[in-house]
N, C-alpha and C positions, 0 to 999 in steps of 0.2 A: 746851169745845167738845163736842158732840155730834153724832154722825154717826147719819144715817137712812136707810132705802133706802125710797124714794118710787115706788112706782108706778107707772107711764105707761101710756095708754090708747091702743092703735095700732088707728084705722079697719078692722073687719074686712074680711079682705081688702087691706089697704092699708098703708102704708108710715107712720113717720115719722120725720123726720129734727131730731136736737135739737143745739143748740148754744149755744157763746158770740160777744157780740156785742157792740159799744160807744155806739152811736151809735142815737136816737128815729128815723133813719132807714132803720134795717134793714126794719120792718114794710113798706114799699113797695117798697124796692129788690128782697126774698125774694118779693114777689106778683109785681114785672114780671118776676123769675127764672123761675117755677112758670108764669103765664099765657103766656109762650113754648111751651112744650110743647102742642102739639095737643090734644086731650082731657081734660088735666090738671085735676083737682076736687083742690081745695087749702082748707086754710085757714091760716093762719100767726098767731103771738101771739108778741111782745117785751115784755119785760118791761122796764120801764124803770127805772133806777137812783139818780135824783134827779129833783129838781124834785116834779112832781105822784105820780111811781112809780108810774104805771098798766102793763095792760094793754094794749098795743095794740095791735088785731087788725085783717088783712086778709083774702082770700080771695073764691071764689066760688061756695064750694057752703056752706050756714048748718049743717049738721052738722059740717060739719069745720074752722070756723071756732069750734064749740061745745069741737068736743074738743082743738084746741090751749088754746085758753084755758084749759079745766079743767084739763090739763096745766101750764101756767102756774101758773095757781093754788095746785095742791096742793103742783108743789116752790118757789115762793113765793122766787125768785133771781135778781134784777138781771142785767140785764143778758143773759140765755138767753132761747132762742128756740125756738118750736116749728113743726115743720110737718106738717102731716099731709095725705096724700096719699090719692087713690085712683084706678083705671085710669093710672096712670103708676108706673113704676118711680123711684125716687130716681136709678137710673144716669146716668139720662137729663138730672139737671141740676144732680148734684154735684157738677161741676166749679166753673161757676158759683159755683154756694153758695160753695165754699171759695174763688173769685175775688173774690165781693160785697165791697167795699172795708172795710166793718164790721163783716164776720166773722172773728173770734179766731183760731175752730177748731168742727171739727165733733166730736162727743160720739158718737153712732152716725144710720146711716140703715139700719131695719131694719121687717120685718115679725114680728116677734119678741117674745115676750112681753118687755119690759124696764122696769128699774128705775133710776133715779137715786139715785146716791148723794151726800145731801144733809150736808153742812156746818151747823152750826148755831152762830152766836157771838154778843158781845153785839153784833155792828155789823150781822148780819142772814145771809143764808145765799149759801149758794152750792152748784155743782154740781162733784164734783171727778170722777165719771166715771160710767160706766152698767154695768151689768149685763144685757148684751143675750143672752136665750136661756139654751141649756143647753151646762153643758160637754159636750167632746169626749167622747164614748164607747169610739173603738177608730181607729186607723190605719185609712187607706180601702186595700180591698184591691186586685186587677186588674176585680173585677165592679165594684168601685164605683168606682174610677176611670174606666171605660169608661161609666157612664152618667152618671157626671157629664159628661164629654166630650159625649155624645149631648143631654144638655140645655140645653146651651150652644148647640149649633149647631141644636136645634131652635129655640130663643129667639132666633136667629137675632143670640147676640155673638159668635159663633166661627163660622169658615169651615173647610170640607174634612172 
């Protein structure tokens, strides 16, 4: 076995959310998830795990329907999904996501430099977790607690 940390390309400015999946009909189920949200510029890619093993992509904005797929492509894993967002936060329908009846599990939803770290064997690959961001730096002190507080409730997910 071989393991790789693969890449992922997240929409500047924008989110994306990776995961596991079982069923050719995730790709539709993840767009009527995403096309809920008001404003939401999505594109989503499944990867499919027998039969033909395509790609199969939905969405409604053609760039972000490009860089799921390329996504797809590069970590090249049955069964994983990708979605990429933009003017929409992930918060807003990752409940969903984790409800959609053929999804596993989610892997990260982040606007964060991130990585996949990729399996390699002779039956084909797989995704065993992600590498989202940088580590921690330092305990958050009283100043940064309090502005983390303040941007919460600017963002308007925290009240008071």
């Amino acid at each position: 076995m071989n393991l790789n940390a693969v890449p992922l390309t997240v929409p500047a400015g924008g989110n994306l959310v990776v995961g596991q999946s079982h069923f050719i009909k995730t790709a539709e189920d993840l767009a009527e998830i995403a096309a809920a949200v008001p404003g939401a510029r999505f594109g989503i890619a499944f990867c499919e795990a027998s039969g033909p093993c395509l790609i199969r992509t939905e969405g409604n904005d053609p760039g972000l329907i490009a860089i799921a797929a390329g996504n797809a492509q590069r970590v090249g894993a049955g069964h994983t999904f990708y979605v990429a967002l933009q003017d929409v936060f992930p918060l807003t329908m990752l409940n969903a996501i984790k409800a959609c009846p053929e999804v596993c599990g989610v892997h990260c939803a982040t606007g964060n430099p991130v990585q996949a770290i990729v399996a390699d064997t002779e039956q084909g690959r797989g995704v065993l977790g992600v590498i989202d961001g940088a580590s921690p730096a330092a305990v958050e002190d009283d100043a940064a607690r309090a502005e983390r507080r303040r941007l919460l409730r600017t963002l308007g997910y925290k009240r008071g």
